[in-house]
Backbone as CSV, one residue per row, in Angstrom:
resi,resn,N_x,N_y,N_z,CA_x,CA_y,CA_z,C_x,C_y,C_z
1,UNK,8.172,33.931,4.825,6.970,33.738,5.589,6.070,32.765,4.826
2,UNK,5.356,31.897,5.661,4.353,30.836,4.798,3.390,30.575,5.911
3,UNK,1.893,30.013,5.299,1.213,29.840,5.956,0.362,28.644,5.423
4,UNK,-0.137,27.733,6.274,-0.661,26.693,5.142,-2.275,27.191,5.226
5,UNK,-2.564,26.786,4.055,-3.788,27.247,3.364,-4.849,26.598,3.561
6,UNK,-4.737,25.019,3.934,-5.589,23.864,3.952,-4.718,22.105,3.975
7,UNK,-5.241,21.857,5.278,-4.198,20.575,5.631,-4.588,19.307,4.155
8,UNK,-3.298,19.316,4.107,-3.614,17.557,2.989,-3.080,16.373,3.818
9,UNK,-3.981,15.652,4.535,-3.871,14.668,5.089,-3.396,13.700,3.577
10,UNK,-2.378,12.986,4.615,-1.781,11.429,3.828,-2.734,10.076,4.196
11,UNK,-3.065,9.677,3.242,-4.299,8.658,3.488,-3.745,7.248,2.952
12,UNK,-4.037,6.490,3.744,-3.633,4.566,2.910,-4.804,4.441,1.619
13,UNK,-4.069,3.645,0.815,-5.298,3.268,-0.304,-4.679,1.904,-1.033
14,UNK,-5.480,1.259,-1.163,-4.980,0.211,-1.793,-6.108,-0.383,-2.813
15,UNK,-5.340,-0.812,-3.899,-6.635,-1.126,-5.421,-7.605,-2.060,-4.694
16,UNK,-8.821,-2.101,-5.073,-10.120,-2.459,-5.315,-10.200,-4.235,-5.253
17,UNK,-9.339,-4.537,-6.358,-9.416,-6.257,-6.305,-7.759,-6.691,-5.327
18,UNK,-7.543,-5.983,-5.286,-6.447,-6.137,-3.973,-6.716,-6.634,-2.549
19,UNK,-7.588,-6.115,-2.509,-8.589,-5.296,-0.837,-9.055,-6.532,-0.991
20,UNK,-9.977,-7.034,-2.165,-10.769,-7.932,-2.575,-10.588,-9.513,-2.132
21,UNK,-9.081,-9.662,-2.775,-8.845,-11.141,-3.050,-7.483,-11.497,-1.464
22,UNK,-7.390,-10.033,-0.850,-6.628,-10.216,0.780,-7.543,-9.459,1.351
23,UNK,-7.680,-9.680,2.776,-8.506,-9.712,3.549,-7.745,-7.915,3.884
24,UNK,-8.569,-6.809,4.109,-7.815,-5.577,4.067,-7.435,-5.481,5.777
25,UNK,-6.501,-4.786,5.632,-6.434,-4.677,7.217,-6.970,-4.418,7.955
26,UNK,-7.042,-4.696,9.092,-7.359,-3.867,10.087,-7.178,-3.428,11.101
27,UNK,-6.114,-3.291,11.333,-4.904,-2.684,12.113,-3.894,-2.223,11.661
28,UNK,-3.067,-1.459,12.132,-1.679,-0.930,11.510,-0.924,-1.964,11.825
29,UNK,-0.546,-2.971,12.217,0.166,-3.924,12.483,0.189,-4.671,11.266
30,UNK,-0.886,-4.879,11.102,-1.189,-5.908,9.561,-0.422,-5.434,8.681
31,UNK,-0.187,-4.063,8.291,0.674,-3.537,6.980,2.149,-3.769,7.120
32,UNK,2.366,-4.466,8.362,3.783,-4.952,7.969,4.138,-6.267,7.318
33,UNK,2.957,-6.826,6.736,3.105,-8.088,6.341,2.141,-7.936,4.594
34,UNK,2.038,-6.816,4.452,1.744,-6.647,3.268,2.398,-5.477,2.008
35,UNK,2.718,-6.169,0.869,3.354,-4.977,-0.370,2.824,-3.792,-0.231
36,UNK,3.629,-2.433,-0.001,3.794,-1.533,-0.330,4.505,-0.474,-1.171
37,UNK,3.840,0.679,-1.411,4.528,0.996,-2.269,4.911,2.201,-1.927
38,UNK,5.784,3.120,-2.086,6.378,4.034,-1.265,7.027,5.621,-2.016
39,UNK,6.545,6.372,-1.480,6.841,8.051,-2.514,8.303,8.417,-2.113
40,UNK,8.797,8.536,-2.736,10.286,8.167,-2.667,10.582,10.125,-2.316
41,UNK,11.169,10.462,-1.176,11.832,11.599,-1.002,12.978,11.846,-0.161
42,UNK,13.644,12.735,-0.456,14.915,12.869,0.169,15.136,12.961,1.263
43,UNK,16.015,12.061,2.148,16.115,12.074,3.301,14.951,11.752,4.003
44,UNK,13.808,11.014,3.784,12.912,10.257,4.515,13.080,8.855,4.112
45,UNK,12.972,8.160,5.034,12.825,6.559,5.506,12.087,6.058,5.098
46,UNK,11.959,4.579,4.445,11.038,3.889,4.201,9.994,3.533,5.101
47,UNK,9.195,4.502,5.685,8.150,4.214,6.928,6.857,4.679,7.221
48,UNK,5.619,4.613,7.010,4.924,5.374,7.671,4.561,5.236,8.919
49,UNK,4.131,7.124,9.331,3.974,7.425,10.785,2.865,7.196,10.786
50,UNK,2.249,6.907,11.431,0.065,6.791,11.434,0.224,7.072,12.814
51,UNK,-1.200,7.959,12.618,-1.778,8.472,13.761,-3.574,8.366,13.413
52,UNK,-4.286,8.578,13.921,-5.442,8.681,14.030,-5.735,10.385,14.220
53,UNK,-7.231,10.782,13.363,-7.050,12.146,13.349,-7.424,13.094,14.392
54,UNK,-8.060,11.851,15.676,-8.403,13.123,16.199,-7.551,12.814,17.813
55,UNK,-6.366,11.762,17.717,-5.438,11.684,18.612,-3.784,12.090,18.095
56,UNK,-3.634,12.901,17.548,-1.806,13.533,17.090,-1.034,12.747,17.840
57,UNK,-1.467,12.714,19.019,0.219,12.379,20.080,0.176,10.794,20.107
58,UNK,-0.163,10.220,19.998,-0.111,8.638,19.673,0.288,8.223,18.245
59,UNK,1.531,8.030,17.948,1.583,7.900,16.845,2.321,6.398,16.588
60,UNK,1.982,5.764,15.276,2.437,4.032,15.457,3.378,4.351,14.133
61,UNK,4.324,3.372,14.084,5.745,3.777,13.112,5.825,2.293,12.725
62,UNK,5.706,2.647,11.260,5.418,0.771,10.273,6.516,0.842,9.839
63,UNK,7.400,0.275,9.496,8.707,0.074,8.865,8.615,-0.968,7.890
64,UNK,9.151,-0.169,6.468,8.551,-0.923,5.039,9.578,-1.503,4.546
65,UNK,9.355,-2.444,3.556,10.186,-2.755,2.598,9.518,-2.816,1.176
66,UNK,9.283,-1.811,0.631,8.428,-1.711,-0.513,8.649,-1.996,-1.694
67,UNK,7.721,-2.466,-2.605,7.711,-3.339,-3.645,8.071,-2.149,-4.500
68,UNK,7.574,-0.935,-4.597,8.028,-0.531,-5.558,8.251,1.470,-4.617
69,UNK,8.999,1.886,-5.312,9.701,3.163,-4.629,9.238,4.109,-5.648
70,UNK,8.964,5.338,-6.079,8.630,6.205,-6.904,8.446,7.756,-6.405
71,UNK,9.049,8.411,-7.512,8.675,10.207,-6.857,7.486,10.814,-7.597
72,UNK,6.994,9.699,-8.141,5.818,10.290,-9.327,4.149,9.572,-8.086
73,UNK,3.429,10.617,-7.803,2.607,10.336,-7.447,1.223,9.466,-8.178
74,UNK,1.544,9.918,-9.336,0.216,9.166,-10.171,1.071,8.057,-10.501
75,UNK,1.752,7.355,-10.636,2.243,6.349,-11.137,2.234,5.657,-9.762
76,UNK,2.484,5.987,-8.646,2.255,5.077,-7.326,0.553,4.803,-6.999
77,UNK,-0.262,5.967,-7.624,-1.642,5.744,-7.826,-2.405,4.829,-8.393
78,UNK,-1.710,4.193,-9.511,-1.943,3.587,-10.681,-1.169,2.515,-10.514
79,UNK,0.089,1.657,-9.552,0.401,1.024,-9.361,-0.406,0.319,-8.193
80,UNK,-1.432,1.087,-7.494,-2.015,0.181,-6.428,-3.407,0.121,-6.880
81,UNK,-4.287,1.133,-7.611,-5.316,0.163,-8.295,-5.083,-0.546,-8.879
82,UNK,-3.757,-1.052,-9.726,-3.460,-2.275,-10.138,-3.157,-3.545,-9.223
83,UNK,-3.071,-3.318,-8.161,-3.141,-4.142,-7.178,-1.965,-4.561,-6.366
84,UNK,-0.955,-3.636,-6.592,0.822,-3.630,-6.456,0.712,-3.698,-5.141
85,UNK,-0.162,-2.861,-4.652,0.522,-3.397,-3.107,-0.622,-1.796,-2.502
86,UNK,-0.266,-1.204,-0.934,-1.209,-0.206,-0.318,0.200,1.093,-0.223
87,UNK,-1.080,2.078,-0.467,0.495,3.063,-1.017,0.071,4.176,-0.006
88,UNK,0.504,5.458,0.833,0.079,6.730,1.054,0.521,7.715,0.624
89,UNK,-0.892,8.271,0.079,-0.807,9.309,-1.073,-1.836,10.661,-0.098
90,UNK,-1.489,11.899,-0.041,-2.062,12.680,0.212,-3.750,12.486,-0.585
91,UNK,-4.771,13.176,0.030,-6.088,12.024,-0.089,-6.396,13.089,-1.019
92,UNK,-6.360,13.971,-1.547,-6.996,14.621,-2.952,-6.178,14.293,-4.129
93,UNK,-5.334,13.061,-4.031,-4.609,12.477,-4.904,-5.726,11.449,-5.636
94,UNK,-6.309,10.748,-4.702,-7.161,9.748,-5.017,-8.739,10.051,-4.985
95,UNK,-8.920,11.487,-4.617,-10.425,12.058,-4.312,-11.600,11.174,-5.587
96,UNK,-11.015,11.477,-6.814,-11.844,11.105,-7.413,-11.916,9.947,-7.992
97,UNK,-10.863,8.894,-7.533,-10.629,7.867,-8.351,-11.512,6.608,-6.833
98,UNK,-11.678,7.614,-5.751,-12.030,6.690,-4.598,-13.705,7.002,-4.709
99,UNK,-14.476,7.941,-5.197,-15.833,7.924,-5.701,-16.138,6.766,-7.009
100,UNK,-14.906,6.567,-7.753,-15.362,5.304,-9.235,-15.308,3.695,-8.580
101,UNK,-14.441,3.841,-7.030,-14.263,2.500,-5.915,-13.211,2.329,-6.968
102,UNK,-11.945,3.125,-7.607,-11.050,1.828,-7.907,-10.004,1.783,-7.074
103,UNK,-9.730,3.001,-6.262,-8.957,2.245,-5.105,-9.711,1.969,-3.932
104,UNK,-9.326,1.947,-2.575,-10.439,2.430,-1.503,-8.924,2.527,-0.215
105,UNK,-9.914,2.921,0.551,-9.086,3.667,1.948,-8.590,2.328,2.390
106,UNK,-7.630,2.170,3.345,-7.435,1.692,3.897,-7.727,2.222,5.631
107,UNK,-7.765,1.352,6.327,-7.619,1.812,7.704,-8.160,3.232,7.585
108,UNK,-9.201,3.625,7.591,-9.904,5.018,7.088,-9.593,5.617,8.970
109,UNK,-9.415,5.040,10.020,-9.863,5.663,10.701,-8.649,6.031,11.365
């Protein structure tokens, strides 16, 4: 038996002088033409699903080819405030590193 306790939304984020020196998106369309970086797990696809939070059933499907692949969440953290590319990381991954602005949201909405 399980029950979830509190949803962890998956959030876009991409480093600070990244955002900066390319124009950040603004559309989900746009992220197919930009480096990503991708949490590497079993039996999932190089893709994110995006939806908007307060429409579920509309959902848009990006298909990646990512610069860099990883199962370590802080190291995909730390690869996109470095400016590697826009990564999605469950958003209390980056809670406090997105109050110092060194990454920032992407497509927040």
């Amino acid at each position: 038996m399980q029950r979830a306790l509190t949803p962890a939304p998956w959030l876009l984020f991409g480093g600070s002088a990244y955002l900066d020196a390319n124009e950040a998106p603004k559309t989900a369309e746009d992220l197919r033409n930009r480096p990503s970086l991708f949490m590497m797990r079993t039996g999932v696809a190089s893709i994110w699903r995006l939806r908007r939070p307060d429409d579920e059933s509309n959902e848009g499907v990006i298909p990646l080819t990512p610069r860099l692949v990883c199962d370590d969440m802080m190291a995909l953290k730390q690869a996109a405030i470095a400016g590697l590319g826009i990564v999605a990381l469950p958003g209390y991954v980056c809670r406090e590193d997105v109050r110092s602005g060194a990454p920032r949201r992407v497509l927040p909405a």
